[in-house]
C-alpha positions in Angstrom: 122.1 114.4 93.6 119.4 114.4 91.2 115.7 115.0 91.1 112.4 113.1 90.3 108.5 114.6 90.5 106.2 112.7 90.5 102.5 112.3 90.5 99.9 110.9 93.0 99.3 107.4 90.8 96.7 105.5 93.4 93.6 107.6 92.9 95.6 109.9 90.7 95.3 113.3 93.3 97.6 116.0 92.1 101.2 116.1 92.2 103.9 116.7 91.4 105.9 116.2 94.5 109.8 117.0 94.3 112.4 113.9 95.3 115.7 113.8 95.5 117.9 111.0 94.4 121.2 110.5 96.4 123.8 108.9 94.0 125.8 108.5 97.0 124.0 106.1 99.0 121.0 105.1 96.8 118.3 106.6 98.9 115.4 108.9 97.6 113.4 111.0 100.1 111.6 114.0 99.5 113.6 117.3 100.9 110.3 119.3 101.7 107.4 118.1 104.1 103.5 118.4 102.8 101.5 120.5 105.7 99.0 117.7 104.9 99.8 114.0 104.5 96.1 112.9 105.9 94.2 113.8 102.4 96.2 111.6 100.2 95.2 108.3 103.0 91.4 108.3 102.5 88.6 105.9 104.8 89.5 103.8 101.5 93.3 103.2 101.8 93.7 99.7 101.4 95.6 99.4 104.8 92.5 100.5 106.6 89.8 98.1 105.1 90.4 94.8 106.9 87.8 93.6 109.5 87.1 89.8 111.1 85.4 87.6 108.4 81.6 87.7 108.9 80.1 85.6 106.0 81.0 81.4 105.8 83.0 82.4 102.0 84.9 84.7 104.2 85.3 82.2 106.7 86.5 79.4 105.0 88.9 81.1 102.7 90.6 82.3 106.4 90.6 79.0 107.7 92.3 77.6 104.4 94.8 80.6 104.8 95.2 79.5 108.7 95.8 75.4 107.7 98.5 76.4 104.8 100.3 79.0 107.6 100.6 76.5 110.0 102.5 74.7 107.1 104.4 77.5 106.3 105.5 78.5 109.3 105.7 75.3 111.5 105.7 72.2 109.1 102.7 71.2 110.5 99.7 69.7 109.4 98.6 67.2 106.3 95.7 69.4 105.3 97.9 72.5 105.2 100.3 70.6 103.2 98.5 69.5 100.8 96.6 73.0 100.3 100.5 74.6 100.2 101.3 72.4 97.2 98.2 73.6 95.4 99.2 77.4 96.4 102.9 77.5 97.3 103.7 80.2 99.4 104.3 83.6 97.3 107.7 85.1 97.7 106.5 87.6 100.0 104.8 85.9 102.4 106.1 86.6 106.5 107.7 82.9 106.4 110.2 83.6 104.2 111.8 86.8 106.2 110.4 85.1 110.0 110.6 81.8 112.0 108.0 82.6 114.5 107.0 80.9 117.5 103.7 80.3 119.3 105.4 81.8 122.4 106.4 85.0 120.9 105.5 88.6 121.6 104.9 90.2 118.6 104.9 93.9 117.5 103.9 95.9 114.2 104.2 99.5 113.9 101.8 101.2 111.4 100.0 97.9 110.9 96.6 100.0 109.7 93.4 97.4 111.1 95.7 94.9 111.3 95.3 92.0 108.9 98.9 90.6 109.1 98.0 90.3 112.7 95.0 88.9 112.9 96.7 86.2 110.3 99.6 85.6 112.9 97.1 85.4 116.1 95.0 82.8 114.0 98.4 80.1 115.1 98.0 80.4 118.4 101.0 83.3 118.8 101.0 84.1 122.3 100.8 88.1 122.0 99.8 90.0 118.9 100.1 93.8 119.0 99.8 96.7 116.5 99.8 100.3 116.7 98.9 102.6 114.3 97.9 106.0 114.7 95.5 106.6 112.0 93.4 103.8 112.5 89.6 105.2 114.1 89.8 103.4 117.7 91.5 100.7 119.4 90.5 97.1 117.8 90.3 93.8 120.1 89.8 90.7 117.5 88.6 87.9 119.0 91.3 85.8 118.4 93.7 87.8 120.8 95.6 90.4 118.3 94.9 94.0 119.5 95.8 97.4 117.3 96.2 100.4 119.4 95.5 103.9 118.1 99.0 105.2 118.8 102.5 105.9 117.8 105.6 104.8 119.0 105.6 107.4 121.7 101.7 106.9 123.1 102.4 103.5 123.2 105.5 103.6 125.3 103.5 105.5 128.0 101.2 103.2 128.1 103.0 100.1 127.7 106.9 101.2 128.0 108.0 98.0 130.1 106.5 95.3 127.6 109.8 93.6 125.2 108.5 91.8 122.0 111.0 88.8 120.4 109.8 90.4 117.1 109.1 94.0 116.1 108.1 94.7 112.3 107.6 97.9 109.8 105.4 96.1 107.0 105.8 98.6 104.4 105.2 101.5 106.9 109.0 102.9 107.7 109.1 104.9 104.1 105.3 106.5 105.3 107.8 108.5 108.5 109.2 111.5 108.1 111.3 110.6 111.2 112.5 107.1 110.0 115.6 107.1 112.3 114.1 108.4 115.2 110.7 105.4 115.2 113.6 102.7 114.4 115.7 104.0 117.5 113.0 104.1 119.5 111.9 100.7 119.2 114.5 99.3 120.2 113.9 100.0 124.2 110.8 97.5 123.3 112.8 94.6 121.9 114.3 91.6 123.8 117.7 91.3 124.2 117.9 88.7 121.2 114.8 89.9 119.7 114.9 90.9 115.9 113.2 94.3 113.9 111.8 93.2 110.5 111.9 96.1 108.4 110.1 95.9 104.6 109.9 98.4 102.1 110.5 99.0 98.3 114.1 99.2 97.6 115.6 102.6 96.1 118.2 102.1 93.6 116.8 98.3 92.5 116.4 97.6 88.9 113.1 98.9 89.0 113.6 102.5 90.3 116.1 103.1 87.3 114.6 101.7 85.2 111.1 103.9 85.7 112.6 106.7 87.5 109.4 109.1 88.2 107.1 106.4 87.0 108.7 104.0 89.2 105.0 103.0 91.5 107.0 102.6 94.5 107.8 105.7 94.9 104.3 106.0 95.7 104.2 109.8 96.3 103.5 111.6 98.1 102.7 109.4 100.9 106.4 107.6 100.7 108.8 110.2 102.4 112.0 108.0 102.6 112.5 105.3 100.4 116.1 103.6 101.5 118.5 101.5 99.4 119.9 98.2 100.1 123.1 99.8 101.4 121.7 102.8 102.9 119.4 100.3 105.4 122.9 99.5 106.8 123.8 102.8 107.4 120.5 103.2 109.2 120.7 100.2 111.3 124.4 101.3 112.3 123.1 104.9 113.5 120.5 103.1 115.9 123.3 100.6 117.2 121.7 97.8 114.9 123.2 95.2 112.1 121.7 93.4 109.0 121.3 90.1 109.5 119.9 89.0 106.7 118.0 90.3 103.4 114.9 88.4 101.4 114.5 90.4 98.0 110.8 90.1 97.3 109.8 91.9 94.2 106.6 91.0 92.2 104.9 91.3 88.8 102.3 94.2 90.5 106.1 96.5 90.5 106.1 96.5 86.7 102.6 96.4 86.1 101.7 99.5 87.8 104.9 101.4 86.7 103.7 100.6 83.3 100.3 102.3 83.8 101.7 105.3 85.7 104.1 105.4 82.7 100.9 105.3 80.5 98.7 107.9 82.7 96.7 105.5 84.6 96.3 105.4 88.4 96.3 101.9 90.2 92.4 102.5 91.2 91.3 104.0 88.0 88.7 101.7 86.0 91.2 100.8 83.2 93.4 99.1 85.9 94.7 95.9 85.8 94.0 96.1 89.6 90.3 97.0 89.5 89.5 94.2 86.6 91.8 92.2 84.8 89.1 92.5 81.3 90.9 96.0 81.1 94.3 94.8 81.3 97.1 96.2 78.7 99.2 93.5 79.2 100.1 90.6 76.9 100.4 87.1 78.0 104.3 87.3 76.7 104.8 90.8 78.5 103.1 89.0 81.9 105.7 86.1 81.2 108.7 88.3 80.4 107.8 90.3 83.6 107.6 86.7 85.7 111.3 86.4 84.5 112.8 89.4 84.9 111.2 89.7 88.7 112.1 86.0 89.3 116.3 87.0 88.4 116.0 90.3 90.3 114.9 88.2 93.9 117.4 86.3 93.3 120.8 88.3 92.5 119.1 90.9 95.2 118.5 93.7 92.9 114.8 93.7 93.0 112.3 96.9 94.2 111.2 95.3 97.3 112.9 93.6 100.4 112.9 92.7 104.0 115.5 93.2 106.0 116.4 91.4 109.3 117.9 93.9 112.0 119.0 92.8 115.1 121.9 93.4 118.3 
């Protein structure tokens, strides 16, 4: 075991927090709970800021996005193709870890307002649901996706006889401090050959030893468990589940904003690369060395973030 403490980096609120490092198995979690997560997931937290499209820029830009899915996800369309080749899809974009299916029931737990949802409803997906339980009220989009205000419990008494063929964690398992015990329970909502998509940055990668405390994806304090590639089996085993396939997704952003915490700076603060690129420390040699190293990572599956694929 060893130990890491970090600071808040986003808005750059206090710290440090205390982690441990499990040689073992790869995973780093912190051994102590906070008596207040809520303060350190503002009105502002970026998961919370999506709502319908209301001006025509809006608009379009979420049509184009709709065309090029439909391409993505269903080969379909000469617009969408076209507008794909001038924008291939990024490498962590849904399609690469999902085949969906416009007759599909679709779950995401901790989705926040739902964007990814909305984006999936917007093909015609039969039934789009999220629950969250930080979100302000329930949310109805016109296009058929619905978030709930709810955990996994409030939801099974409302809904506890609904199955779903797909049940995802977008970057929301390592926010539980009960990950085993929201990845057991979800399985009473999944179909018999249903799948769990489970995303999340990678403890152990490249980029976590390489940074350590700095590493952003640690994200403290609001990540609690951050699993490794081989501890993700262990998990799946203890809820009766197997890995049925892994898509290493790491990106540029990893390095950049491990650099900056490295350097002092939160992600939001003005010097960010994030809130203007004019402020930007980075090189067009370090950007294209980054580009490579990420690109190698993805693809011998030692990068800092992942999907995994969980299934019966």
């Amino acid at each position: 075991m060893s130990e890491l403490f970090p600071m808040e980096m986003m808005y750059g609120h206090g710290g440090p927090f205390r982690y441990v490092h499990c040689r073992s198995c790869g995973s780093t979690y912190q051994p102590e709970r906070l008596e207040d997560y809520g303060k350190y997931y503002p009105t502002s937290y970026y998961s919370f800021q999506y709502k319908e499209p209301e001006n025509f820029s809006a608009r379009l830009r979420q049509f184009k996005r709709k065309l090029r899915n439909a391409h993505y996800y269903f080969g379909a369309g000469l617009i969408g193709r076209l507008l794909a080749k001038a924008r291939p899809r990024p490498v962590n974009h849904l399609s690469n870890h999902v085949n969906l299916r416009r007759d599909m029931a679709i779950l995401e737990v901790g989705c926040g307002t739902g964007e990814l949802l909305h984006e999936i409803a917007e093909l015609g997906i039969r039934t789009v649901v999220g629950i969250d339980p930080f979100v302000p009220e329930d949310i109805s989009y016109k296009n058929g996706a619905k978030v709930y205000k709810a955990g996994i419990q409030q939801f099974g008494e409302r809904f506890g006889d609904q199955k779903f063929d797909l049940i995802m964690f977008n970057h929301s398992l390592e926010h539980s401090p009960t990950p085993f015990d929201d990845l057991r329970a979800v399985t009473k909502f999944l179909k018999k050959d249903g799948e769990i998509l489970v995303r999340f940055p990678v403890s152990g990668s490249e980029l976590s030893e390489t940074y350590g405390k700095y590493w952003w994806s640690l994200d403290a304090p609001r990540h609690i468990y951050l699993f490794s590639a081989r501890s993700v089996k262990l998990l799946a085993k203890k809820c009766g589940l197997t890995v049925k396939r892994a898509h290493f997704e790491g990106t540029i952003d990893d390095y950049l904003a491990s650099e900056q915490h490295k350097a002092g700076i939160p992600l939001l603060a003005k010097n960010s690369y994030v809130v203007s690129k004019d402020f930007s420390a980075f090189s067009a040699s370090e950007m294209e060395n980054y580009e490579k190293l990420i690109a190698r990572q993805n693809e011998n599956g030692t990068a800092a973030l992942a999907g995994f694929i969980l299934g019966h």
